[in-house]
C-alpha positions in Angstrom: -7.5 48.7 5.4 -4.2 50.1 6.0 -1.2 49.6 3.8 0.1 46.9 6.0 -2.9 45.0 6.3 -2.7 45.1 2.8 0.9 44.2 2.4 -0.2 40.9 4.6 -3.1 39.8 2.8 -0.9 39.5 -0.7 0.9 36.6 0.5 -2.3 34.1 -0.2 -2.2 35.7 -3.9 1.6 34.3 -4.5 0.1 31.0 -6.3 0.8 30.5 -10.0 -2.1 31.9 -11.9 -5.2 30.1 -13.2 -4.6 30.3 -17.1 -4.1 27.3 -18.7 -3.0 25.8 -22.2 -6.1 24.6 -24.0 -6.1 21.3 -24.2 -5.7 19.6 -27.6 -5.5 16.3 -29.5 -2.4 14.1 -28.0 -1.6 16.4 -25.4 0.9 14.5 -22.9 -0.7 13.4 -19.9 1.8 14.6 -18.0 0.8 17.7 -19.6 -2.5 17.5 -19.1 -2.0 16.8 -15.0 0.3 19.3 -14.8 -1.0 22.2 -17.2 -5.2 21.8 -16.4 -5.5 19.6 -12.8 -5.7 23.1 -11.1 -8.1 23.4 -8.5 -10.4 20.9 -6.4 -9.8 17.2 -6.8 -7.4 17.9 -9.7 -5.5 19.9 -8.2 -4.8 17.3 -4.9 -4.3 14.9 -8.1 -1.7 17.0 -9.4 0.0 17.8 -6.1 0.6 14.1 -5.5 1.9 13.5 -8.7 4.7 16.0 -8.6 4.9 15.3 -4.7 6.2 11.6 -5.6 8.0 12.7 -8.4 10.1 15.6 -6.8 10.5 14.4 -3.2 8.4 10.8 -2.2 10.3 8.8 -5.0 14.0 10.1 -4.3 16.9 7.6 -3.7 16.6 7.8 0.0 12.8 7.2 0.7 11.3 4.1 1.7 7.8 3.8 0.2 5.1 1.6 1.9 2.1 1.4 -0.2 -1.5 0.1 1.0 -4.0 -1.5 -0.6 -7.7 -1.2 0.2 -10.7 -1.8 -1.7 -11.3 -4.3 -4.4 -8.3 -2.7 -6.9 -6.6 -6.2 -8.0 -9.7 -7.6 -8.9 -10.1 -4.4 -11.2 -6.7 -5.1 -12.7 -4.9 -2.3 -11.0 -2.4 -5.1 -9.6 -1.5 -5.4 -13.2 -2.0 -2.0 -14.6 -0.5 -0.4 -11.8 1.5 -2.2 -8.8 3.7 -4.5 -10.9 4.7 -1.8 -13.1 6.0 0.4 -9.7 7.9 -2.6 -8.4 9.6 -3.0 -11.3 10.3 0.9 -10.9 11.6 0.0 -7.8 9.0 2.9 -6.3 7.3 0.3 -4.0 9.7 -1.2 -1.3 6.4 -2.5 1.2 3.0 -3.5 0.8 0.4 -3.5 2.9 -3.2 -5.1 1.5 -6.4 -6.4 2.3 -5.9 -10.3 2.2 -9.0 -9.9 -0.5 -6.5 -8.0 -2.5 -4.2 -10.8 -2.4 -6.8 -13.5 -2.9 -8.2 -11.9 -6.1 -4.7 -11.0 -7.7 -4.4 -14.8 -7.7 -6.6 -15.6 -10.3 -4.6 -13.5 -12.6 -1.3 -15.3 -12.0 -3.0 -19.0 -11.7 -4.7 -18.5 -15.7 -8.6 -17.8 -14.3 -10.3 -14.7 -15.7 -12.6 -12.1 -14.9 -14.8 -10.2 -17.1 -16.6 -6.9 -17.4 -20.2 -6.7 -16.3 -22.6 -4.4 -14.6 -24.0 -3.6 -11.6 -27.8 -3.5 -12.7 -28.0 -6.8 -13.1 -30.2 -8.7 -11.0 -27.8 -10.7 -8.3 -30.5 -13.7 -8.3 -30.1 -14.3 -11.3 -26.0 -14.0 -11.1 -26.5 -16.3 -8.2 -28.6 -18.9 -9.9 -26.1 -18.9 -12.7 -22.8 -19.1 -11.0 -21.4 -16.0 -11.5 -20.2 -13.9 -8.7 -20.4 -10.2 -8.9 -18.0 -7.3 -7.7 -19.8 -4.3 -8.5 -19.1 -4.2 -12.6 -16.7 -6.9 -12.5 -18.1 -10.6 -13.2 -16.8 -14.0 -12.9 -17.2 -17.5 -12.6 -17.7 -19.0 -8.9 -15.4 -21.7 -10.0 -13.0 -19.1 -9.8 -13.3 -19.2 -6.8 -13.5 -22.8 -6.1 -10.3 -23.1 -8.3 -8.2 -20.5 -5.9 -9.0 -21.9 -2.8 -7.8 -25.3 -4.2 -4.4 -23.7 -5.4 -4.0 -22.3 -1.4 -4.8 -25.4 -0.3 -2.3 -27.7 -2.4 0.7 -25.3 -2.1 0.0 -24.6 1.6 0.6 -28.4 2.2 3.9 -28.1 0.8 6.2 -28.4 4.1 7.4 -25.4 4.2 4.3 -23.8 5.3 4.1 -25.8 8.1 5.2 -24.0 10.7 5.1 -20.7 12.5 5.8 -17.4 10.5 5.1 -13.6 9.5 2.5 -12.5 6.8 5.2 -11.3 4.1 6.8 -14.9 4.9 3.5 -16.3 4.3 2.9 -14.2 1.4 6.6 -15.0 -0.2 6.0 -18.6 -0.2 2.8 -18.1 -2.1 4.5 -15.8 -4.7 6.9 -18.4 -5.5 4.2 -20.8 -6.6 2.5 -18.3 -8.0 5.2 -17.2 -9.9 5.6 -20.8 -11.2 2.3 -21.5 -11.7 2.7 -18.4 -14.4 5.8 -19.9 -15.8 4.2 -22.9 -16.5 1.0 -20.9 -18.3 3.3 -18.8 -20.1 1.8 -16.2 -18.4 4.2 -12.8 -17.2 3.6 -10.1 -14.9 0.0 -11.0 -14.0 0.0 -11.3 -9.8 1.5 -8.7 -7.8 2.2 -11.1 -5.4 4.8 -13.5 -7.6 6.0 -9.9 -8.8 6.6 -9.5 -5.2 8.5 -12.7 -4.5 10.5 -11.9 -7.7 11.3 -7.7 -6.3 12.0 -8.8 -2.7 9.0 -6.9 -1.8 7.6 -8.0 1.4 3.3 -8.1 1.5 2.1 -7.9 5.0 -1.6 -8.3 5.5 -3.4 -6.3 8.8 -6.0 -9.0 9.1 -4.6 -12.4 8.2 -8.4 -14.4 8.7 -10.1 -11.7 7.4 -9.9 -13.2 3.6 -10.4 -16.3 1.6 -6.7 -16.9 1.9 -7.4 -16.8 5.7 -10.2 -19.1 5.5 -8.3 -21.8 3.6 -5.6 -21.5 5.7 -8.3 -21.8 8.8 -9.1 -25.2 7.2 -6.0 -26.8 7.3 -5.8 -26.1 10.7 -8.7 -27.9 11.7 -6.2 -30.7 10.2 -3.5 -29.9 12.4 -1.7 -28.6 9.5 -0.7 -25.5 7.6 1.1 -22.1 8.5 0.1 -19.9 11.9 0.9 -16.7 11.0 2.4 -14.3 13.5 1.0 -11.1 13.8 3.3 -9.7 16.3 6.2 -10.5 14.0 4.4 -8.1 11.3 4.3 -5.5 14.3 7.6 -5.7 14.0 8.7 -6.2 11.1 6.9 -3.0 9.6 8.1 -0.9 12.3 11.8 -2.1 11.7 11.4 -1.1 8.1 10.1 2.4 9.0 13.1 2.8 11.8 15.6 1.9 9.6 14.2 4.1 6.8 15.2 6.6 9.2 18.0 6.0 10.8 20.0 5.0 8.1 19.8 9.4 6.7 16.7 8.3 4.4 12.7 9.1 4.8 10.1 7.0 5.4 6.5 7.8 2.7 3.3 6.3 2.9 1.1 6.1 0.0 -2.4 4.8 0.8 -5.3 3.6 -1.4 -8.3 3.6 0.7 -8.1 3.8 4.3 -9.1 0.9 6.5 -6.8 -1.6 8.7 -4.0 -1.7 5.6 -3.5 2.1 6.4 -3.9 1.5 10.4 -1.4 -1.4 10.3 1.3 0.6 8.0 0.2 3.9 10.3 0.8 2.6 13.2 4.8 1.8 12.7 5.3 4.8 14.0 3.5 4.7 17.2 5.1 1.2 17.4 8.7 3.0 17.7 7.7 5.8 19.7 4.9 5.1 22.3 5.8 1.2 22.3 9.3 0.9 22.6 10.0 4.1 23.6 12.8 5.1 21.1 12.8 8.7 19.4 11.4 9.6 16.5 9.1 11.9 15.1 6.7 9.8 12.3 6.4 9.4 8.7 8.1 11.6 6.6 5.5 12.0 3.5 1.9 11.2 3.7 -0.1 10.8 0.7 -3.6 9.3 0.8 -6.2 8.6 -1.8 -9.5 8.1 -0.6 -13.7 9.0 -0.6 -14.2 8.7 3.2 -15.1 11.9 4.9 -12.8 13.3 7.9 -16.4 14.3 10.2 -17.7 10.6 10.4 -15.0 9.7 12.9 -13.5 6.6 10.4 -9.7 6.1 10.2 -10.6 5.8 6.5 -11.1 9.6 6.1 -8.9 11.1 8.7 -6.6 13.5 7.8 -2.6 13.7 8.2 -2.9 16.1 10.4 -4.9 14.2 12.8 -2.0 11.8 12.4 0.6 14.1 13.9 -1.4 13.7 17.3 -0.7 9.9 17.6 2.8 10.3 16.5 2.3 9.1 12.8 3.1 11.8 11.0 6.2 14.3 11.6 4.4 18.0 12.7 7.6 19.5 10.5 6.6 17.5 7.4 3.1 18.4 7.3 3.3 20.6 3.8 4.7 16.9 2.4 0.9 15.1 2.9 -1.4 15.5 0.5 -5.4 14.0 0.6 -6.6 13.2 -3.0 -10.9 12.7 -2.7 -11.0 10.5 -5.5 -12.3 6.5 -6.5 -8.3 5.1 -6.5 -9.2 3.1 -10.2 -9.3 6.4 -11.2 -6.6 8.1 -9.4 -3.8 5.2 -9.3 -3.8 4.6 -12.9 -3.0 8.5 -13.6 -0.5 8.3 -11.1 1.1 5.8 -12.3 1.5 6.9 -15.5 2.8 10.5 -14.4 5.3 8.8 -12.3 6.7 6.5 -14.5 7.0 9.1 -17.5 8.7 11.4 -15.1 11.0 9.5 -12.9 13.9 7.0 -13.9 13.7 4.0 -11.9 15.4 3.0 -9.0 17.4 0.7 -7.6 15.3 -2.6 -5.7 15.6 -2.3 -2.3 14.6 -5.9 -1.5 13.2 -5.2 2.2 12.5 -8.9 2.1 15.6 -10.4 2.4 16.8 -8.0 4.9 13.6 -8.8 7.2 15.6 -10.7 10.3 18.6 -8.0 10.1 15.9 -4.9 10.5 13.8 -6.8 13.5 17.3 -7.4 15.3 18.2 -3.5 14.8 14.9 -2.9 15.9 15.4 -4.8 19.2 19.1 -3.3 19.9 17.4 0.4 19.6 14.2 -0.8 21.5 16.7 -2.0 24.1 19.0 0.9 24.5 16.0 3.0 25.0 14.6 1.1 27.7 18.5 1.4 29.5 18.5 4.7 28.8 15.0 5.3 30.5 16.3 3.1 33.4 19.5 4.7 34.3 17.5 8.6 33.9 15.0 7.0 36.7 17.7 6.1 38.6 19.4 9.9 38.5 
């Protein structure tokens, strides 16, 4: 090998060394992460945290999270999600309507318990418990949230035409009472929602129990329609604006799935759709267990995502994959984040909804004049 060869190859070796602190009794977690999540897993663990910390969760980013999997009805809407919004380090949500359904319970005074997954799901069945994995409750749970859907969504303001985080607002609000009246605080992420100004689109708006009740009403005549192609929207105007007003639009996605599709495809939205300039999300960090070679949006990779347009080719060092169950990694994230970073200020995307479509439309229709009068050169 020649001395230049050699010269060259000595770059790779510029990483911090592998020598950690032993761990002992009380050590920090932050210290933990930081000092022993090296290599593998860990290290992708560790590289997220101080990926939000140092650049994701500045001033000027606007941070869409996902939500995919059964994590509310494991109590990571609590545990986690809540405590971020309050952080202000969550400005837009995208979930499963599951997700949404199960948080619920929490904020309407029904409970869930601890089980396991060995036991015998006749049985469950024949006693009237309902089984999620290791998580057990009663099916009048279930019985008890559908009726709370169905009494609120005959109020008269849901009777009528409108978006999923419009949808979802409403329902925070009387969820957000209901927990008022219990005594109850901080238990749904959706009336933490309503309370933040967070909007809380859904990808699939049938595709959940919340769907299904509100599929009954309309068999009535009554109820909300929800408008998909408002969402569309509505998530891409929050990503454009994001941009164009000198800040930088992150992603952070539990799972995979339509949620990270639907908060993905903002970006193609702008660019391939409406044919205005831009270049895709700015950060990119995903937590997931789906593999890259099955073909599944659930496990492909950022870089995969610059080819549609989703993610900026420049920002590729800012995406990071975790491989990791997200009960395990979202709670340790947290944690790092809010020991690390002061909060900041509530960017209430909600109330700012109409404002962002309408800037939206001016940029959508500037580009089509622009394309216009270069044909006509």
């Amino acid at each position: 090998m020649s001395a230049k060869d050699e010269g060259s190859s000595k770059r790779f070796l510029r990483g911090r060394k592998i020598d950690p602190q032993p761990i002992y009794a009380g050590i920090p977690l932050t210290d933990l992460i930081d000092q022993t999540f090296l290599s593998y897993n860990s290290g992708r663990l560790r590289e997220a945290c101080q990926l939000l910390v140092e650049r994701m969760l500045q001033p000027g980013v606007t941070v869409g999270l996902s939500l995919t999997g059964a994590l509310t009805p494991a109590g990571l809407g609590i545990a986690a999600v809540i405590p971020l919004m309050q952080a202000g380090f969550v400005d837009w949500i995208v979930s499963t309507g599951a997700n949404l359904y199960h948080d619920t319970h929490f904020g309407i005074g029904l409970d869930l318990h601890r089980g396991r997954p060995d036991i015998s799901d006749v049985v469950l069945r024949e006693e009237g418990v309902v089984r999620i994995y290791d998580i057990f409750f009663d099916y009048d749970v279930l019985l008890s949230t559908d009726a709370f859907f169905r009494q609120v969504m005959q109020a008269p303001e849901f009777d009528r035409r409108m978006g999923s985080a419009e949808f979802h607002h409403l329902c925070g609000k009387y969820i957000a009472a209901r927990e008022e009246a219990l005594g109850l605080k901080d238990r749904s992420l959706l009336a933490a929602a309503y309370r933040y100004g967070v909007p809380v689109y859904t990808s699939s708006p049938g595709d959940s129990s919340i769907g299904m009740n509100v599929a009954a009403l309309a068999l009535q005549g009554r109820g909300p329609v929800i408008d998909v192609s408002l969402d569309v929207n509505e998530t891409a105007a929050i990503v454009l604006e994001a941009k164009r007003s000198g800040g930088a639009s992150a992603v952070w996605i539990l799972g995979g799935g339509s949620p990270k599709n639907f908060m993905l495809q903002t970006e193609p939205q702008i660019q391939e759709v409406l044919g205005i300039e831009e270049k895709g999300h700015d950060f990119f960090l995903q937590v997931t267990d789906a593999r890259p070679d099955t073909g599944g949006l659930s496990g492909a990779t950022p870089s995969e995502a610059v080819s549609w347009g989703k993610v900026d080719p420049d920002k590729l060092p800012d995406t990071i994959v975790v491989y990791s169950d997200s009960t395990i990694a979202m709670p340790l994230l947290t944690a790092y984040v809010l020991s690390k970073r002061d909060p900041r200020p509530l960017k209430r995307l909600y109330e700012r909804r109409a404002e962002l479509v309408e800037q939206l439309r001016q940029a959508h229709l500037e580009a089509q004049a622009e394309k216009e009068t270069v044909g006509a050169v």
